[in-house]
C-alpha positions as CSV (number, residue, x, y, z in Angstrom):
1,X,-20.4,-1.9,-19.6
2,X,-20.4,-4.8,-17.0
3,X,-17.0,-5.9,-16.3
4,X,-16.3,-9.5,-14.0
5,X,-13.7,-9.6,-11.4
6,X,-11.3,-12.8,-11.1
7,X,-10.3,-13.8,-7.7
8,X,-6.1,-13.2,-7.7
9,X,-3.6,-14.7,-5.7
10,X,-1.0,-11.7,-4.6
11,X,2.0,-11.7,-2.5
12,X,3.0,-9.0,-0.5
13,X,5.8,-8.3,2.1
14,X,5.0,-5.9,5.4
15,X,7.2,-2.7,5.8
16,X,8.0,-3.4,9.0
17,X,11.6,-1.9,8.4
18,X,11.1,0.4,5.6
19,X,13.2,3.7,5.4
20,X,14.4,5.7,3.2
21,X,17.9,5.7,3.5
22,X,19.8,6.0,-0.2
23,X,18.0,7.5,-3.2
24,X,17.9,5.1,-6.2
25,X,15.1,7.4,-8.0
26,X,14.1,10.7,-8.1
27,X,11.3,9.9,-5.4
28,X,13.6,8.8,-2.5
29,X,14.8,11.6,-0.2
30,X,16.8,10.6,2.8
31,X,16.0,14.2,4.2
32,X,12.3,13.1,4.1
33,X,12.0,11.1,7.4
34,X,9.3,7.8,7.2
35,X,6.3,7.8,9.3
36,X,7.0,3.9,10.1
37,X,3.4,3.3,12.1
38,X,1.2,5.2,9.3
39,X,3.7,2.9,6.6
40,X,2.6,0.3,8.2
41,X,-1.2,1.1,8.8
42,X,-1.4,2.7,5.3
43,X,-0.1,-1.3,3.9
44,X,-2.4,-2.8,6.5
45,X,-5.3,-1.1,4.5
46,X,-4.0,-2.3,1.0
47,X,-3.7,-5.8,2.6
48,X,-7.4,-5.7,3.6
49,X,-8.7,-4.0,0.4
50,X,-7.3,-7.5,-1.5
51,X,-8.6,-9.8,1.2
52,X,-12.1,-8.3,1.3
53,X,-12.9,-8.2,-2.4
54,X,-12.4,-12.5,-2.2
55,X,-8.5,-12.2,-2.9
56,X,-5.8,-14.3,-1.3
57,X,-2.8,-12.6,0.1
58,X,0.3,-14.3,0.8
59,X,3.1,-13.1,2.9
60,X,7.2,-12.6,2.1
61,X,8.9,-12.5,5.4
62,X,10.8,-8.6,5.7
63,X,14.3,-8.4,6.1
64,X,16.2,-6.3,8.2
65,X,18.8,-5.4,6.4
66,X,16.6,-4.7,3.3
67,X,14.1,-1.8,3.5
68,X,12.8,-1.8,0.5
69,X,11.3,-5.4,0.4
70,X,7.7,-3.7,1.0
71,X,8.0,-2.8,-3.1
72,X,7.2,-7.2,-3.2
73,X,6.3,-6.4,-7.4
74,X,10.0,-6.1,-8.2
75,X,11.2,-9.9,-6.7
76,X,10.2,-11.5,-9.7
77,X,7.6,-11.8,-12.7
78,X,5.1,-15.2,-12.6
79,X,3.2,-16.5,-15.3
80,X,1.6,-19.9,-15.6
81,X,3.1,-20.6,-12.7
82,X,6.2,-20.1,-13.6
83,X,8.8,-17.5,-11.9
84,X,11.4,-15.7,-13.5
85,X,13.4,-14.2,-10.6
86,X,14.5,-10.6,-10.8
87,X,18.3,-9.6,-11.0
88,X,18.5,-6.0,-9.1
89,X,20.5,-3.3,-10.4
90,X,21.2,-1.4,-7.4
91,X,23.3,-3.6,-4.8
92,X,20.9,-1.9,-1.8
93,X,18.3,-4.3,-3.4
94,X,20.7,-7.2,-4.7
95,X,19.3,-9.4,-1.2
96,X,16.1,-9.7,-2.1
97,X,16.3,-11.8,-5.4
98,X,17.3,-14.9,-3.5
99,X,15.0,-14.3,-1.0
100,X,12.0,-14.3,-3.0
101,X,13.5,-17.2,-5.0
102,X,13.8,-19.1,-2.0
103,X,10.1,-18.4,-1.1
104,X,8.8,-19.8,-4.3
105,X,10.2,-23.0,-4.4
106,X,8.9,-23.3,-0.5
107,X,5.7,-22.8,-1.8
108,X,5.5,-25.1,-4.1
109,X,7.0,-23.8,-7.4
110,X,8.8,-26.3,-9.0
111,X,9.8,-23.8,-12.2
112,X,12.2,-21.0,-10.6
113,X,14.6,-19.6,-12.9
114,X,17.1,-17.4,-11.6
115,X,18.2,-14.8,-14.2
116,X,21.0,-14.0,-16.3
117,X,20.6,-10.8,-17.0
118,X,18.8,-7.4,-14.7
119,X,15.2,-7.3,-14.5
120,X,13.0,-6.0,-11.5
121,X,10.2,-8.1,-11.7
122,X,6.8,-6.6,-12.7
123,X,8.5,-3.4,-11.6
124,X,9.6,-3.5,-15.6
125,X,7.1,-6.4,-16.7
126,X,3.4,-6.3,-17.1
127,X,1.3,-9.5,-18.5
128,X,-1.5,-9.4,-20.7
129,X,-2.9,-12.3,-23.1
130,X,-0.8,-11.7,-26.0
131,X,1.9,-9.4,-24.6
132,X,4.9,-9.7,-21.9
133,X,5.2,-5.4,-22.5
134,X,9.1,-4.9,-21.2
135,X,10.6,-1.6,-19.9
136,X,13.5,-0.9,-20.2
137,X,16.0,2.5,-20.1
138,X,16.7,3.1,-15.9
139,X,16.6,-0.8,-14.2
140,X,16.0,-3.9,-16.7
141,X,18.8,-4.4,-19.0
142,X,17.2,-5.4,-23.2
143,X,18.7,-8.3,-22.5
144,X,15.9,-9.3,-20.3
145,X,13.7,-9.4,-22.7
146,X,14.5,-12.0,-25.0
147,X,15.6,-14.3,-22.0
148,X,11.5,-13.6,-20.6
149,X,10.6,-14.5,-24.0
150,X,12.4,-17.8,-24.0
151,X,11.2,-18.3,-20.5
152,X,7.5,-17.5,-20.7
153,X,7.0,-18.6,-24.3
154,X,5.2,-15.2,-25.0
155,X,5.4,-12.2,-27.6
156,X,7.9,-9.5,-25.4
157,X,7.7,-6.2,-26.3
158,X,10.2,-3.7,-25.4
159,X,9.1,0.0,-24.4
160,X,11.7,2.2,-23.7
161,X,11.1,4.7,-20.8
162,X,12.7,8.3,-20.9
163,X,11.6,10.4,-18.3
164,X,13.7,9.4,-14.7
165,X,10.8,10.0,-12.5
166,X,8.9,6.9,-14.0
167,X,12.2,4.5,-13.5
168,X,9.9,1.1,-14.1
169,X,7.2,0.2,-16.1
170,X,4.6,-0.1,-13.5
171,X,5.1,3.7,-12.8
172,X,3.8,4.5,-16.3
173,X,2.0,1.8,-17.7
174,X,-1.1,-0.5,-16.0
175,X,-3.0,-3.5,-17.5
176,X,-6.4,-3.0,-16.5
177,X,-7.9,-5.9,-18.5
178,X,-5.0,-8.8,-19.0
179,X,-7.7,-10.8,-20.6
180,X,-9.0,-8.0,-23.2
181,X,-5.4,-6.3,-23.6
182,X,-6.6,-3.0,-22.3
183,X,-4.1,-1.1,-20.7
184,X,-4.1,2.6,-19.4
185,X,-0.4,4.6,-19.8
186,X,1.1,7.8,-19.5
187,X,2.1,8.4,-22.8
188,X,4.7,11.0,-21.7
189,X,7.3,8.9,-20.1
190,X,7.7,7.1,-23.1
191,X,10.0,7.2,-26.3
192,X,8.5,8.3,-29.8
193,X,8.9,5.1,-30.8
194,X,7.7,3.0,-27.5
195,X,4.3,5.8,-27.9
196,X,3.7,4.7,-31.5
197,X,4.0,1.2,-30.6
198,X,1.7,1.3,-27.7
199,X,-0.7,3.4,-29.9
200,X,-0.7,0.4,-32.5
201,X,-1.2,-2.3,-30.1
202,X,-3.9,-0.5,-27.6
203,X,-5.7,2.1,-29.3
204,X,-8.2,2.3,-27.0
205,X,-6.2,2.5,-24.2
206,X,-6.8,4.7,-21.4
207,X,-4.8,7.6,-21.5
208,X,-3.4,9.3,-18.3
209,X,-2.4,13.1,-17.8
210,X,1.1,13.6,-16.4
211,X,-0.7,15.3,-13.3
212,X,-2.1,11.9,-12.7
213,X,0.8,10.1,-13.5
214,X,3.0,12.1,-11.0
215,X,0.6,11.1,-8.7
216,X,1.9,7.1,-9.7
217,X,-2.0,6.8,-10.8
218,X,-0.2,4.1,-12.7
219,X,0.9,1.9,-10.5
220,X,-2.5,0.3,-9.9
221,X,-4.2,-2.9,-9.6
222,X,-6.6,-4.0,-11.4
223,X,-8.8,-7.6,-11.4
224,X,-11.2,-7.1,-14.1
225,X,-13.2,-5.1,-12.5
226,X,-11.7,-3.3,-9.6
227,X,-8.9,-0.8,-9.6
228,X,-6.8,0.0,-7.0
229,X,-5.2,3.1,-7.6
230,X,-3.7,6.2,-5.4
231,X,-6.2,8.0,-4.2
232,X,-4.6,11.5,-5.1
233,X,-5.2,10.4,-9.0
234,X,-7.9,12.0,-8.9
235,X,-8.4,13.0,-13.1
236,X,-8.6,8.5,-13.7
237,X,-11.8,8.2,-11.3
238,X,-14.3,9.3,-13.7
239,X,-12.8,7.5,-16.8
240,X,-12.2,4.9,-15.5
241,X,-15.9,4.6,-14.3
242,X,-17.0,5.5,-17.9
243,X,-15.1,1.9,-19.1
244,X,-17.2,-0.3,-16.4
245,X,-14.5,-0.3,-13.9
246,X,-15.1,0.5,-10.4
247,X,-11.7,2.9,-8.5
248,X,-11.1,2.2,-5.2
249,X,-8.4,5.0,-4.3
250,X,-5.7,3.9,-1.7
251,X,-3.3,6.1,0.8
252,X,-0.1,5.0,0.6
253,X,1.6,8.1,1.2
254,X,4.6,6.9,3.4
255,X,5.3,4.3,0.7
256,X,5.9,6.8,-2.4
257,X,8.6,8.5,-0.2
258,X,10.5,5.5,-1.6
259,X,8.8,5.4,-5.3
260,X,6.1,3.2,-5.1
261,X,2.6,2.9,-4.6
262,X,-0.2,-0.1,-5.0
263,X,1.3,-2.0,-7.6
264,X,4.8,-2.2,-6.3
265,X,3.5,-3.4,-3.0
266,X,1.7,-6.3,-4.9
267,X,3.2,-9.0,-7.1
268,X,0.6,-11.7,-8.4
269,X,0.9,-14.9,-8.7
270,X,0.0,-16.3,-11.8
271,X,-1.5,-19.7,-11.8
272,X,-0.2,-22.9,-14.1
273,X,-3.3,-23.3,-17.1
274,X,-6.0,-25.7,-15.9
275,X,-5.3,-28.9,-17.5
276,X,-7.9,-30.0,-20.2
């Protein structure tokens, strides 16, 4: 099966001060010092993966004060062009909202709401066609998810996550097709319920092992065609290549010390519809 990549428009923040200091999931480990130069190199690599498949890359300016800020996904969720701002449910992250408000509307969105209720971005919303799929159960509050439905004007469906070590959406779920609705997910980190709905909605969805999943093999990129995933999932290589896609695996190892791999590193930026 031939599958067409679409050139995306990503933004993504450097970890130039990235530690792990506090532990807001089960990944962080203050005891588990960062290799700060191989952070950096291993985002350096990500950065040129996007830019040499015809991508465009823009740049959040780090903060000091806020180490997390490399994990750009959770600042806010933007779809035709408009941003819904994320709300943080930790206070160690609570700086960031306004920051990445505030680089929006320098950059030419004119549609920046900021939220009344928690949500971390696409850390807990991922976009397809018909579907703004919500998690919810460890950060985003259900009341997100009517508020990104009046927002967005689109169908939100809630999934609620159980398992603690996949505390977002984008740790156990990834659109790999926004245009076709196909998806791959872990099924395990999931509710009964939130599995039978994703069953009934993506049938022929790509499903993940949990050995894969622990390796955040879910928290990938994908533009139609490409994938970029960690490169320890190994068990999603050869399925994924069976659907037409093509899996480039990525090293960020320094960056899952803190619970997050390709796809927390890499909001997109969703463009307004062309006008007819």
């Amino acid at each position: 099966m031939h599958r067409d990549a679409s050139p995306r428009r990503y933004l993504m923040c450097p970890p130039a001060h990235f530690r792990v200091t506090y532990s807001i999931n089960p990944w962080m480990d203050p005891a588990k010092p960062v290799d700060l130069p191989l952070a950096l190199t291993q985002w350096e690599d990500l950065r040129d993966r996007y830019l040499s498949l015809g991508h465009t890359v823009e740049l959040l300016e780090p903060d000091a004060t806020l180490p997390d800020m490399v994990y750009a996904a959770n600042g806010a969720t933007v779809v035709d062009g408009r941003v819904l701002g994320a709300r943080f449910a930790f206070p160690e992250r609570t700086g960031e909202a306004a920051l990445h408000r505030d680089w929006f509307r320098a950059h030419g969105f004119t549609d920046v709401r900021e939220p009344d209720h928690v949500n971390e971005g696409e850390g807990d919303f991922a976009v397809t066609s018909t579907y703004l799929l919500a998690g919810r159960g460890f950060r985003s509050s259900p009341l997100s998810h009517p508020e990104a439905q009046e927002f967005f004007g689109r169908p939100v469906i809630g999934l609620d996550l159980i398992d603690p070590r996949f505390y977002h959406l984008d740790t156990a779920l990834c659109v790999l097709d926004e245009a076709a609705d196909e998806v791959m997910y872990y099924p395990g980190a999931f509710s009964p319920g939130s599995r039978g709905v994703l069953a009934r909605l993506f049938p022929g969805a790509l499903i993940a092992t949990e050995k894969d999943a622990l390796a955040l093999g879910m928290n990938a990129v994908s533009d139609g065609r490409h994938v970029l995933l960690p490169q320890a999932a190994v068990g999603l290589f050869g399925p994924l290549r069976e659907r037409g896609y093509e899996p480039i695996g990525i090293d960020l190892s320094e960056l899952l010390k803190g619970g997050g791999s390709v796809k927390c590193c890499t909001q997109e930026l969703r463009p307004a519809p062309a006008a007819p």
